[in-house]
C-alpha positions, 0 to 999 in steps of 0.5 A, spaced: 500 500 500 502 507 498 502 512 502 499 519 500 503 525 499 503 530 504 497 535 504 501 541 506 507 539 502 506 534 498 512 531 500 512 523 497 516 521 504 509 520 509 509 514 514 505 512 518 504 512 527 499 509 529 492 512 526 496 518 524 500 520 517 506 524 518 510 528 514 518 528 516 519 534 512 514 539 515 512 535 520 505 536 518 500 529 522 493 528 519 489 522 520 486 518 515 478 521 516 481 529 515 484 525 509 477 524 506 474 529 509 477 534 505 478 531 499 469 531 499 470 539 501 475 541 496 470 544 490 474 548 485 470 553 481 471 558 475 469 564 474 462 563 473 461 557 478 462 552 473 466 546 477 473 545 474 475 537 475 483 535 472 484 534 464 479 540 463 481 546 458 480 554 461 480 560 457 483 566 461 478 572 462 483 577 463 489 580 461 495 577 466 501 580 468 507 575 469 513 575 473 519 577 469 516 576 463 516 582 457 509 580 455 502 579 459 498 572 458 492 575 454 485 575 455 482 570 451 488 565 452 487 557 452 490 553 457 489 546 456 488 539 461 489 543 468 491 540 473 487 542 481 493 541 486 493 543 493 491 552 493 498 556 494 498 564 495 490 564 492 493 559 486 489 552 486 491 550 478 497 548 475 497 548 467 503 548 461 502 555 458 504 555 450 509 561 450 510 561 458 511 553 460 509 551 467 505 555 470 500 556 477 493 560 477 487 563 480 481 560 479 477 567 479 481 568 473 478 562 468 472 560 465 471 552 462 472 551 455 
């Protein structure tokens, strides 16, 4: 049986005490049931309400500054097969933007394709 990664940070070296999962790295103990708990809670949601699931394609709705890029991503931009990962400063997709590579984004800033 595999051990789930971290929820906090995703670490893949979890073990577990007892009824407990803990992760080495950031010292983080969670139990199976919070485990669960959460994944039944975790909804992400575009722009508009529509539910977003891994695999979806978005279209940006607004002009995006990037760090230490010359060149915004433009409203109208398709990101295709998103992937929902743990939110991080507000950023709850993770996706591969042509021009731009790897990138995170806020699900405000999306609509489903």
């Amino acid at each position: 049986m595999s051990l789930p990664n971290c929820p906090k940070c995703n670490s893949e070296y979890t073990y577990e005490d007892g009824h407990l999962f803990v992760c080495p790295e950031c010292f983080h103990e969670w139990t199976k049931l919070e485990m669960e708990k959460a994944a039944e809670k975790k909804v992400v949601r575009d722009s508009v309400g529509n539910e977003l699931k891994d695999g979806d394609d978005v279209v940006i709705i607004k002009d995006l500054k990037v760090k230490g890029e010359s060149k915004p991503l433009k409203q109208g931009t398709k990101v295709k097969s998103i992937v929902l990962q743990e939110e991080v400063d507000g950023h709850d997709i993770g996706c591969k933007i042509p021009g731009f590579g790897p990138m995170n984004l806020k699900s405000e800033v999306v609509k489903k394709a």
